[in-house]
C-alpha positions as CSV (number, residue, x, y, z in Angstrom):
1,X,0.0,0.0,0.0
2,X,1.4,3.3,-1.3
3,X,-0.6,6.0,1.1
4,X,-2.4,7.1,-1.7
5,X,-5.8,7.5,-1.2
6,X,-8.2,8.6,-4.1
7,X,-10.6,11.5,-2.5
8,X,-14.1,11.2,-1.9
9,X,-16.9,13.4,-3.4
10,X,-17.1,15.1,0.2
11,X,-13.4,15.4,0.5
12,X,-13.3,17.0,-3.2
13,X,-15.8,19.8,-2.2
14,X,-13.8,20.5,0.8
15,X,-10.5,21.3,-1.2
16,X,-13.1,23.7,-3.4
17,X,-14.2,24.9,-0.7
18,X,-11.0,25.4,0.8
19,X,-9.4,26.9,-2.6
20,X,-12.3,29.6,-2.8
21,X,-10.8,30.7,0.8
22,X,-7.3,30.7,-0.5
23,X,-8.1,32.8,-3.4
24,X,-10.8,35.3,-1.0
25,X,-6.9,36.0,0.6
26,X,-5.3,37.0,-2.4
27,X,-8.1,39.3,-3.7
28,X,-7.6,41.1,-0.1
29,X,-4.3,41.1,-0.5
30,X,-4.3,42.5,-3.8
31,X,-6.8,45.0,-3.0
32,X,-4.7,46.1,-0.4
33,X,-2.1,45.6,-2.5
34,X,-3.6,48.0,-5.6
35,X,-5.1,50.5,-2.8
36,X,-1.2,51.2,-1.7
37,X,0.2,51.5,-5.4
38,X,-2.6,51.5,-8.1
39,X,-0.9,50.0,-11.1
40,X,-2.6,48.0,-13.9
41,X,-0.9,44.5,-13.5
42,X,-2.3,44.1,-9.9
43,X,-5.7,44.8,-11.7
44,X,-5.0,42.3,-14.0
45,X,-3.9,40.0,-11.1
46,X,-7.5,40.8,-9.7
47,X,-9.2,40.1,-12.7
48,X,-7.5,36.6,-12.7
49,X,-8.7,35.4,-9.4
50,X,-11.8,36.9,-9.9
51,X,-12.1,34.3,-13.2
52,X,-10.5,31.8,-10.8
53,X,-13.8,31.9,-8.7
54,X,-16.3,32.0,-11.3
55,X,-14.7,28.4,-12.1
56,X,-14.7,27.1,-8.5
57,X,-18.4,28.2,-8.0
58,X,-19.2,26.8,-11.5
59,X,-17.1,23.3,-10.5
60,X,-19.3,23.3,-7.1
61,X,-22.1,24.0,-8.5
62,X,-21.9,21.7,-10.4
63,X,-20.8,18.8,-7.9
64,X,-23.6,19.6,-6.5
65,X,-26.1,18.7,-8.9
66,X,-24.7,15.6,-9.5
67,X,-24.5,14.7,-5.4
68,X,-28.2,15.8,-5.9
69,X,-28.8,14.2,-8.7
70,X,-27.0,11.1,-7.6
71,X,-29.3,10.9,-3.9
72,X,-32.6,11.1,-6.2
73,X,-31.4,8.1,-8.2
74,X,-30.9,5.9,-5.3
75,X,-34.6,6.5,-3.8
């Protein structure tokens, strides 16, 4: 046995979930970031992780509905 263990469903929202926190820091340090020294790359920097959340709600959103989707099937 390797250690490896595929994640679960639950375990794969969790790291979303935990991701969308990770990138929630950035934006505030970014903001804080662009606040001190407004220049256009930490814009574009902001524009980036905003995309980068867009995706994760997308991906959970997603998850979601199959979870849901999945628990319907099985009554």
């Amino acid at each position: 046995m390797n250690g490896f263990t595929a994640s679960s469903r639950e375990n794969d929202h969790v790291q979303t979930v935990r991701t969308i926190a990770r990138i929630a820091q950035m934006l505030v340090e970014l903001r804080d970031e662009y606040v001190e020294r407004p220049r256009e790359d930490t814009l574009l920097q902001i524009e980036q992780r905003l995309d980068d959340m867009i995706r994760l709600r997308d991906d959970l959103a997603r998850r979601n509905k199959d979870a849901s989707d999945e628990d319907s099937g099985s009554l």
